[in-house]
N, C-alpha and C positions, 0 to 999 in steps of 0.2 A: 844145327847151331847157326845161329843169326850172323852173316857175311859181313865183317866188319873191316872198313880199306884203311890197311895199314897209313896213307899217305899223308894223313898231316899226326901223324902220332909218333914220338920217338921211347921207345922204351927208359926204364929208368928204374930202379931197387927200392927194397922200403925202407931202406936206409935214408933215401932223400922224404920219407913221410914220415918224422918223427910224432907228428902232431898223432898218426894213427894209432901207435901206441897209450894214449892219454885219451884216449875216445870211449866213449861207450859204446864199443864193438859191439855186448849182446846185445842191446839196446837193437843197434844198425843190422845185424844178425835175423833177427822176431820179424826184419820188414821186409828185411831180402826173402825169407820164408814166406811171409805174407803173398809176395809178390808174384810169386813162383805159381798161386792159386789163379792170377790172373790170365784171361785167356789169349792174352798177346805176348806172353815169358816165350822167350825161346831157348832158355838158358837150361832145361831136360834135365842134361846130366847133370850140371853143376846143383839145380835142385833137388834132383835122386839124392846128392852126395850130402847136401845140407839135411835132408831128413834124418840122415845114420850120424849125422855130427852133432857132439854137443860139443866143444870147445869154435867160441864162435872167432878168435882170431887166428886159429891152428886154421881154419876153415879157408879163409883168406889168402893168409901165406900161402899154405901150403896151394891150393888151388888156382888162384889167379896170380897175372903178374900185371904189374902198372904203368900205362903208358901217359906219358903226358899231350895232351893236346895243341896244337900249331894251327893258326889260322894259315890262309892262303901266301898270306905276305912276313909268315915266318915270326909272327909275333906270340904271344904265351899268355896273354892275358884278354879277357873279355868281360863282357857285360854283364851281370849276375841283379835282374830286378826280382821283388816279392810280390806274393799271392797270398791271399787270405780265406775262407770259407767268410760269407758275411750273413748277418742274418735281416730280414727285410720283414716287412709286418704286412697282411696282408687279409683279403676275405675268397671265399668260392664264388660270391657274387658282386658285380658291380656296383660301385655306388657313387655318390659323389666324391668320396672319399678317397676309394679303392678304383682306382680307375686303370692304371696301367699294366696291361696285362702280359701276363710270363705267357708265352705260346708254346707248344710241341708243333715236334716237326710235324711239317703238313704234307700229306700224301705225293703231294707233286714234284716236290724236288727228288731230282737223281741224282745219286754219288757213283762216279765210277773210277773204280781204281785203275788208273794209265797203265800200271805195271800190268796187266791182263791182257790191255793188247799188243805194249811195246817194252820188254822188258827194261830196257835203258831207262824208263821214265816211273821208274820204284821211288814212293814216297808222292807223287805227285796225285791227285785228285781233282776230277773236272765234278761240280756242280751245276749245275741248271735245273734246266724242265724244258719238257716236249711241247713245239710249237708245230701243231702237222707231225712233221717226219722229223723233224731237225732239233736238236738240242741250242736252247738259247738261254744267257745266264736269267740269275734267279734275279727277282727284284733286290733292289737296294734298300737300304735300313728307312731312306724317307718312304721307300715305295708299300713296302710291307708294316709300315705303322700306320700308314693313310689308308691302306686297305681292309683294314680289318678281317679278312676273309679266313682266320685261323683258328683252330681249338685251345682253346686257355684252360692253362692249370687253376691258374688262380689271378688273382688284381692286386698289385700291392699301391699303398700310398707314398710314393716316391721316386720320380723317373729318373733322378740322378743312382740312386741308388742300385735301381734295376738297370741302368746302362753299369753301374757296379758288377752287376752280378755279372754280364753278360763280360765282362771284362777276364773275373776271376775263374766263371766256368760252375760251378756249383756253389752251390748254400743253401741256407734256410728259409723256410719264413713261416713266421708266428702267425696265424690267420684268428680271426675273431671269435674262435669257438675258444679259444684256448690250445686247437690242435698244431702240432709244429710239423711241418712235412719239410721232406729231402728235395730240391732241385739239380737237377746233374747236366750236364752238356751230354744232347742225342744231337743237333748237325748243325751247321752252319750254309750260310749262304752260298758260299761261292767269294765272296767279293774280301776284295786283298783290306788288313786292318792296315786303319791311319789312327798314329797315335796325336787324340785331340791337344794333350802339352805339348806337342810339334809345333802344332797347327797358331797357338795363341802364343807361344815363345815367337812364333816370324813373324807375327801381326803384331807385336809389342805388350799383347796383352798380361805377360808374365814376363820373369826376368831370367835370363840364365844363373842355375844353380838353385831358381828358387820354384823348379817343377816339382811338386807332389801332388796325390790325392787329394789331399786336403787342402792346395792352393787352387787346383784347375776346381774342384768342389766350392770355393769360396766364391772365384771368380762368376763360374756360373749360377751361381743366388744368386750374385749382387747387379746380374745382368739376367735377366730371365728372357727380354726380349729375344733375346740373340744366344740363347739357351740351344733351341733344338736346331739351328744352322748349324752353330760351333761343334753336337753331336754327330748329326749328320754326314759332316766331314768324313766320320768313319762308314762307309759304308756297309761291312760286316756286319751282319747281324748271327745272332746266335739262339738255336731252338733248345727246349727241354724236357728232359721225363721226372718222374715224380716215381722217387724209388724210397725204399725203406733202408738203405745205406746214408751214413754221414757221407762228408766230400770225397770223390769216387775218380779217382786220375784217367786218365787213356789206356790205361793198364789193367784198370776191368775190379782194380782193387781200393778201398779205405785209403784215404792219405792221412798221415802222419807228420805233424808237426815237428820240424827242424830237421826232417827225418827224408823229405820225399824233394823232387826236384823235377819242373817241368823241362823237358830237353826240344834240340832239333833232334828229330831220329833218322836225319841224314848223317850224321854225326856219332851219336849214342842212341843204339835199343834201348826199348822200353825194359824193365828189369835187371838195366845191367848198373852194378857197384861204381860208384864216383866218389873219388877223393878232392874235396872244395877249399880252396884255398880263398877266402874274401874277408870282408867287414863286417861288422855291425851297423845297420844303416844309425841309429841314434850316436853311441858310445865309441863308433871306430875299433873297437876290440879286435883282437882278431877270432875269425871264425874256421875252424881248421877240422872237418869232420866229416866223416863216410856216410854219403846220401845215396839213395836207390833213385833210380831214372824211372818215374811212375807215370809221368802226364806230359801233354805237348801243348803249345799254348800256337793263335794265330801269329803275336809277336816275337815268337820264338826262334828265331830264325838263325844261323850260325856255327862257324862251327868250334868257337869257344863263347856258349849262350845258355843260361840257363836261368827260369825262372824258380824262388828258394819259395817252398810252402811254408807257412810261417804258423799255421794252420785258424782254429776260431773264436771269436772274439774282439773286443776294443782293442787290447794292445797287441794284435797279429795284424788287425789294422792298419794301425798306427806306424809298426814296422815295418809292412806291404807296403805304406804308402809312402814310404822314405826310403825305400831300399834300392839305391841305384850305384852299384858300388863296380869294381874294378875286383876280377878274380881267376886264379887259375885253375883248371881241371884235370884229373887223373881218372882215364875211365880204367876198371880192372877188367882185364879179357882173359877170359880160362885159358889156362896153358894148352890145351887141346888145339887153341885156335893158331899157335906160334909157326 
């Protein structure tokens, strides 16, 4: 069972989650199962126990209990942004068109997980590539776009869109035959995300309150010049495979619209039950329903933070890219772990 540090988490009953009750538990039930196929679940028993269970909220009660989340400075509430699957149009070969090309990871970068040599440093991951003897980081997004030196899936016609994709982690893209293939997140860089509406909100280019996709998207049409500096900004870059799965989380499994939630998993395992308390980014409604922790994001970072899959399409879009709300978290830990 996955080591989970009681310290910023205070127990609490499901009497304080009424909203749990009014949910489509078997709905959230089908994903927690789902999830348990994934080869990072560390949840064993609690999946044994869901195979031999149909009653999918007896499942819950009776199995986990619910703790609520506390950042460092005692507060309760955190940042809750969206993610989408997008779809991007593209060819196998280059052209004038199709020019921008989705890469897989390239032989050279190393991932080494910290925790292997220093237990204390679980979660953490060093990136680079071998110079001689010595480990030095991987190039940066301007350095690896001017380089050309990588294996491409494919070329699509739109580099805001593929800085999209690289954003969201997987999607699609329609390529010229008529064929539609899967793109997934296989590694990254090394290099820490900068988010670009940071960057143009301190440089005056945006207004506070008025960052979305579709504004920082505007902005850079209507200024092409100064297009790939303001991207650059972010150094992260992000590689991919070409799988026959739709959108594919960290969790090795399918994601699930409304249903799935990129986490820190300093915070929350992958596979483990979350009760969300936020908004609707458009309508303000409220949103009160039991997500599975399936994916981890570079801006993920916290430890009341989570990104909502929204899942594919114009209006998951639309709602990804407006989704910047205020919310609280209730992860469920098997009572085994109390």
């Amino acid at each position: 069972m996955e080591n989970v540090s009681h310290t910023n988490l205070k127990k609490t009953n499901w009497n304080e989650l009424t909203s749990f009750f009014e949910d489509d538990i078997d709905e959230a039930f089908l994903v927690f199962k789902q999830g348990c196929t994934g080869p990072k679940n560390k949840l064993k028993v609690m999946c044994d126990i869901a195979q031999k269970t149909s009653n999918a909220k007896d499942f819950f009660i009776t199995n986990f209990t619910p703790y609520k989340l506390y950042d460092d400075e005692l507060n309760d509430t955190g940042l809750i942004t969206g993610y989408y699957e997008p779809l991007l149009y593209g060819s196998r070969t280059k052209s004038e068109r199709y020019k921008y090309p989705i890469y897989k990871t390239p032989k050279d970068l190393i991932s080494v997980e910290l925790s292997s040599i220093q237990p204390s440093l679980k979660g953490m991951v060093l990136r680079g590539k071998l110079d001689g003897n010595k480990v030095v980081p991987y190039p940066t997004r301007k350095e690896i776009e001017e380089g050309n030196d990588f294996e491409v899936i494919c070329y699509v016609d739109d580099k805001l869109e593929l800085y999209s994709l690289h954003i969201q982690g997987s999607g699609r893209v329609l390529l010229d035959t008529n064929e539609t293939i899967n793109v997934g997140y296989d590694g990254q860089n090394g290099r820490k995300y900068m988010a670009i509406g940071g960057y143009l909100l301190k440089e005056g280019h945006l207004q506070k309150g008025g960052i979305s996709m579709e504004t920082i998207h505007k902005w850079l049409n209507e200024n092409p010049t100064k297009a790939n500096d303001v991207l650059n900004i972010n150094e992260s870059y992000i590689f991919f495979n070409e799988s026959n799965k739709i959108a594919t989380g960290s969790l090795g499994v399918p994601l699930l619209g409304w249903r799935n939630l990129a986490v820190d998993t300093n915070s929350i395992p992958l596979g483990y039950p979350v009760f969300l308390k936020t908004k609707h980014p458009l309508s303000k409604e409220k949103i009160e329903r039991l997500m599975i922790a399936a994916d981890t994001g570079g801006a993920i970072k916290g430890k009341i933070r989570a990104d909502f899959f929204f899942g594919f399409g114009r209006e998951a879009k639309e709602l990804a890219g407006n989704m910047k709300e205020k919310g609280e978290m209730y992860i469920l830990l098997p009572n085994e772990t109390k």
